[in-house]
C-alpha positions in Angstrom: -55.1 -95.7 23.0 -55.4 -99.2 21.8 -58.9 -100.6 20.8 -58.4 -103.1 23.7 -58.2 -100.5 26.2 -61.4 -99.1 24.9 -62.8 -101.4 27.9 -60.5 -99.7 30.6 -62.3 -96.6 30.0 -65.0 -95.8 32.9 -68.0 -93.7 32.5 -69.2 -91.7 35.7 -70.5 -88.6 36.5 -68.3 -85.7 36.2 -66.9 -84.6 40.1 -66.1 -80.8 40.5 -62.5 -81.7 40.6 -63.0 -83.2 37.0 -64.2 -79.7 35.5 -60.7 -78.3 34.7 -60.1 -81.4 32.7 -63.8 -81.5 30.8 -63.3 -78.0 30.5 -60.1 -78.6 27.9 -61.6 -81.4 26.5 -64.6 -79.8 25.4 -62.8 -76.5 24.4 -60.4 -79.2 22.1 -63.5 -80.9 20.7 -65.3 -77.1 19.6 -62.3 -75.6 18.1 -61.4 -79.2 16.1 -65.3 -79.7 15.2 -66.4 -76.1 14.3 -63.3 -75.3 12.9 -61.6 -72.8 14.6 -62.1 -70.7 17.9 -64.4 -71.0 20.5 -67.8 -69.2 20.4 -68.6 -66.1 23.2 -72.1 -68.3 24.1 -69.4 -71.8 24.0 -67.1 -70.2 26.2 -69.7 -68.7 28.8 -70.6 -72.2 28.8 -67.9 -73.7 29.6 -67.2 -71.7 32.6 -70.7 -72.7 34.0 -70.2 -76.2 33.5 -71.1 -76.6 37.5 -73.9 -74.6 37.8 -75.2 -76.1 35.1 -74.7 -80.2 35.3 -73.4 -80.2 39.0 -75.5 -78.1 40.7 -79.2 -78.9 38.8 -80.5 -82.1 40.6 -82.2 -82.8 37.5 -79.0 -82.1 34.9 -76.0 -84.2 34.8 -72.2 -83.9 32.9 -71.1 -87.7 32.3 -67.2 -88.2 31.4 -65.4 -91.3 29.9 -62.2 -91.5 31.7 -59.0 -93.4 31.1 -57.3 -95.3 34.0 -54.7 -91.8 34.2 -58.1 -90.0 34.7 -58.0 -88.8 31.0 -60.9 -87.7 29.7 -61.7 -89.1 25.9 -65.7 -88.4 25.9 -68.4 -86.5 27.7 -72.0 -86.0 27.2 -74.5 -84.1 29.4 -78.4 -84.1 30.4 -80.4 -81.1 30.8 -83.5 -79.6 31.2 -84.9 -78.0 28.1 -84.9 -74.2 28.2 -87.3 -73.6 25.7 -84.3 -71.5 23.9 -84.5 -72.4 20.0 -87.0 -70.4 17.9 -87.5 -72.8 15.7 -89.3 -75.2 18.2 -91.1 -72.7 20.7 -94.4 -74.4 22.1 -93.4 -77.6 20.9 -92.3 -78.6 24.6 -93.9 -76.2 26.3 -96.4 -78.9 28.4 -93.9 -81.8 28.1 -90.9 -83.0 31.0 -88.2 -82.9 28.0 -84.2 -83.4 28.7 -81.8 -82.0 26.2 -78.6 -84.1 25.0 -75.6 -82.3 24.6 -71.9 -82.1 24.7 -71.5 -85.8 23.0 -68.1 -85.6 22.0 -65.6 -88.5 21.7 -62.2 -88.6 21.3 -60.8 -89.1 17.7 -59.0 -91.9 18.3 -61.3 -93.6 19.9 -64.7 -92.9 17.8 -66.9 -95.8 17.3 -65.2 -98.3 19.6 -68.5 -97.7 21.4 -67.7 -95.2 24.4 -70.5 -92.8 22.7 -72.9 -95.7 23.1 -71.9 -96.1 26.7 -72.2 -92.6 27.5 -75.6 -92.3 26.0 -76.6 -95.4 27.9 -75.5 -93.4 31.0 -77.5 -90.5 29.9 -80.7 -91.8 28.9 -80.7 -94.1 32.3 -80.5 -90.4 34.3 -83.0 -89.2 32.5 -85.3 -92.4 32.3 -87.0 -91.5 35.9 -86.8 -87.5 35.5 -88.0 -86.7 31.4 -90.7 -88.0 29.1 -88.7 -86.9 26.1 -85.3 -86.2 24.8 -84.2 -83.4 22.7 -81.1 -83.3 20.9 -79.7 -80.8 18.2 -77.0 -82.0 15.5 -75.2 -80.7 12.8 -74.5 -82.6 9.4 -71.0 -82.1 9.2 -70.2 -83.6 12.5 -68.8 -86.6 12.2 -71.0 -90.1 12.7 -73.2 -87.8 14.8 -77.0 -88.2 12.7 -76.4 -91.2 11.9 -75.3 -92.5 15.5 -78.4 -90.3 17.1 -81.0 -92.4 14.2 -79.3 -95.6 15.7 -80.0 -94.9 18.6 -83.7 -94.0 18.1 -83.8 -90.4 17.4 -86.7 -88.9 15.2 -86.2 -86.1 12.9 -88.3 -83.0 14.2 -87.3 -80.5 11.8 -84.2 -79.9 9.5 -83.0 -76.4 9.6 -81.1 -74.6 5.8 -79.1 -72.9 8.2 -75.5 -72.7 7.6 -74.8 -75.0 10.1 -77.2 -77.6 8.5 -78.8 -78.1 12.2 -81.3 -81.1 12.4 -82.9 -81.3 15.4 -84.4 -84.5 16.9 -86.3 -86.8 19.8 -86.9 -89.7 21.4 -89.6 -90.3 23.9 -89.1 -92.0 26.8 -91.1 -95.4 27.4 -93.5 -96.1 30.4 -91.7 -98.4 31.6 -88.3 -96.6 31.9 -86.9 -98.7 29.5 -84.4 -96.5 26.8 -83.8 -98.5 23.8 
């Protein structure tokens, strides 16, 4: 895809008949990213990907889609489970979304669709969260320094082998997101 056509791409909220095709994209994006196969928690994932964005009033799967209804980016709002270790209590009494699933085709990173997605995302959230969480690893491409563009905070920095830093942003009164 052209850099022109960057501009023909629509972001919108994933549609149940969109899952099949988020489904392969996202599967692509894990085994190219984290080099290699698709984890057992990645894959049980995947095959809830309605009952967790579509059927959660308060979570959301948002696609970039190509004119052929391509998809070449997603991203996703949810509400924080409380899951990592690392962080336990530190939301406990706060409304707190997590970011996830951010993944943009190769050939079309930083053309801005990850800017539009996160716009989407962070409008969804605006009236439903005071904060957003967001976990990322250093060897993912562009990804801490896009999230530190956009605002993020580092919370902690883990000496995991996956080099996981995870991050925030807090909402502002007046709904605004940047």
């Amino acid at each position: 895809m052209a850099l022109k056509e960057e501009a023909l791409v629509r972001i919108r909220e994933a549609e149940k008949e969109d899952l099949a095709a988020v489904r392969e994209f996202l599967r692509l994006q894990c085994q190219t990213l984290y080099g290699g196969g698709v984890s057992e928690r990645q894959e049980k994932e995947l095959g809830q990907l309605a009952a967790l964005y579509l059927e959660e009033k308060d979570n959301v799967l948002i696609g970039a889609f190509t004119s052929a209804n391509e998809v070449v980016g997603t991203i996703a709002v949810a509400r924080y489970d409380n899951r990592i270790g690392a962080l336990k209590e530190r939301y406990a009494a706060k409304k707190t979304a997590e970011i996830c699933r951010l993944y943009v085709s190769e050939s079309l990173r930083g053309v801005g669709i990850g800017s539009r997605l996160f716009t989407q995302a962070a409008l969804f959230a605006a009236s439903r969260y005071e904060v957003l969480y967001l976990h990322t690893h250093l060897f993912l491409p562009g990804g801490f320094s896009f999230w530190r563009k956009k605002g993020f905070d580092v919370t902690l920095q883990e000496k995991d082998a996956y080099e996981t830093i995870h991050m925030e942003y807090g909402m502002q009164e007046d709904g605004a997101v940047f």
